[in-house]
C-alpha positions, 0 to 999 in steps of 0.5 A: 707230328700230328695232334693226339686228339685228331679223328681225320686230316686233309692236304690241299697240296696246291700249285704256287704261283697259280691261280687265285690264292683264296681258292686254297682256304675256300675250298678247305672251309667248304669242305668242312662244311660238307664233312658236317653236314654228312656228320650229322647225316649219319649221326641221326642215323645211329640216333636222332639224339646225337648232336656232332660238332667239327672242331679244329686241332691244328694246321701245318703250312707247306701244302695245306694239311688241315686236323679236324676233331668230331665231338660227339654229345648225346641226351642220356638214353637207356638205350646206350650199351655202354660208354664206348659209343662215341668210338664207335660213332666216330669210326663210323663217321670216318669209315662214312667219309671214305665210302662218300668221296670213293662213291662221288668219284666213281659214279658218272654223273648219273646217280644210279647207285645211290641206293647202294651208298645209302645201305652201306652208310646205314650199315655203317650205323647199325655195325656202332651197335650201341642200342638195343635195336635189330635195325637202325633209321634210313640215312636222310637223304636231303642231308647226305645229298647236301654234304655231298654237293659241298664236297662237290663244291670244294673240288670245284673249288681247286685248280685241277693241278691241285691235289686234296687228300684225306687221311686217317689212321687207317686209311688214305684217299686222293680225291678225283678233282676232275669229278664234279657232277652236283648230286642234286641235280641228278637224284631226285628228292623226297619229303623236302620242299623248295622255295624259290625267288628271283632277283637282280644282283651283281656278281664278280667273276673268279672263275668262267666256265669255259667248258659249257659243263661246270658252274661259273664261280663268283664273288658277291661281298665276301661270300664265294657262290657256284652258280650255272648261267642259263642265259644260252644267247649270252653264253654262244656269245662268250665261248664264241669270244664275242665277248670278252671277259677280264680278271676283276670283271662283274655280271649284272645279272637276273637270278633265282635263289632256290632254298631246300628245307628238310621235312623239320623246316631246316634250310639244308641247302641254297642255290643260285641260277644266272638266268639272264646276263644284263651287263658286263661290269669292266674291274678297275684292275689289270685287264688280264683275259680270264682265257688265259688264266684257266 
């Protein structure tokens, strides 16, 4: 049975015996990351006082079912109606979730319909009624952009014979893992400023792209990082075969990190390019063909 106290739940139900094990609880920590920073994309949107916090209520084995929770703390205000605003905000944060993952879904890379999603999110924020105002503040965009490209990220994340499902008391949706378009990369942004470095750093191979349209994905220590290589002398060379990549190998490799900050200065999102590849780096492992993995 569920928790009393679970506001939303997600199925990661995933194929045994296939791929790499760590994608399961990667996916599920990015996802959850991407849930909060849309959290507070819509919170500040029904108030800039409102602070939300993702916390975890339990997890069931089998397929991975994960139950998540929002506490939602806010600075007194005389705007308040009444003590049933956090009902409100908390349906609206759920109801915020839906209109993201369906959007994300059915859009084609393109991003020609965000201002229609920012008006539904922001009409999301003005049915909470819960201040004495006729309107209520544009949703962020930088934040929902964001949240948007962890959600993203976390379905890169899957194989695509695994399923990731969301369910709430009124509603339940099957994510479309075949749709990873990055939204920051087709919709431009306003008020935010970028910064950006370069660098030369090794990075493990977890997963090529072998379709020349999705990122690579890597390990560097602990961390996982998505990250496109824009070495197109390199890339010719290994979709033509001409060099072959094995489980447990590494690029040495250029690369740029490029850091958004929203207009308060926050770090709101980090990526990384692969500009130029160096050096294939051979694992100590079992020399098993990435090609056959995928």
């Amino acid at each position: 049975m569920p928790p009393d106290d679970a506001d939303l739940a997600f199925v990661i139900d995933f194929q045994r015996g296939e791929g790499d094990p760590r994608r399961i609880f990667d996916a599920a920590s990015i996802l959850i990351d991407g849930f909060e920073q849309l959290d507070e994309a819509i919170a500040g949107s029904v108030d800039s006082k409102i602070s939300t916090v993702m916390v975890l209520e339990d997890i069931e084995a089998g397929s991975l079912k994960v139950y998540l929770r929002n506490i939602l703390n806010k600075i007194d205000d005389e705007a308040i109606k009444s003590l049933e605003w956090k009902k409100a905000v908390g349906t609206a944060l759920l109801k915020a979730k839906y209109l993201v993952l369906r959007w994300l879904d059915s859009e084609d890379g393109s991003g020609k319909a965000i201002d229609i999603l920012r008006e539904e999110l922001r009409t999301l924020a003005h049915q909470t009624d819960i201040k004495h105002l006729p309107d209520y503040a544009p949703i962020q965009e930088a934040r929902l952009l964001a949240s948007m490209d962890k959600i993203q990220e976390a379905k890169r994340t899957l194989n695509p014979h695994d399923r990731l499902i969301v369910e709430t008391d009124f509603d339940k949706y099957e994510v479309d893992l075949s749709k990873t378009w990055e939204p920051s990369e087709v919709i431009p942004l306003e008020h935010v400023q970028e910064t950006y470095s370069k660098g030369e750093i090794i990075l493990t191979i977890r997963k090529p792209d072998l379709l020349k349209d999705t990122m690579w994905q890597f390990s560097h220590g602990k961390s996982t990082i998505y990250a496109p290589i824009k070495d197109e002398k390199w890339l010719d060379a290994f979709h033509r075969r001409e060099v072959p990549i094995y489980s447990g190998d590494a690029l040495r490799c250029e690369v740029e990190f490029a850091f958004v900050y929203d207009e308060q200065g926050t770090l709101i999102d980090q990526k990384i390019t692969v500009t130029k590849v160096l050096e294939v780096i051979r694992g100590p492992g079992p020399q098993t063909e990435l090609f056959e993995k995928t």
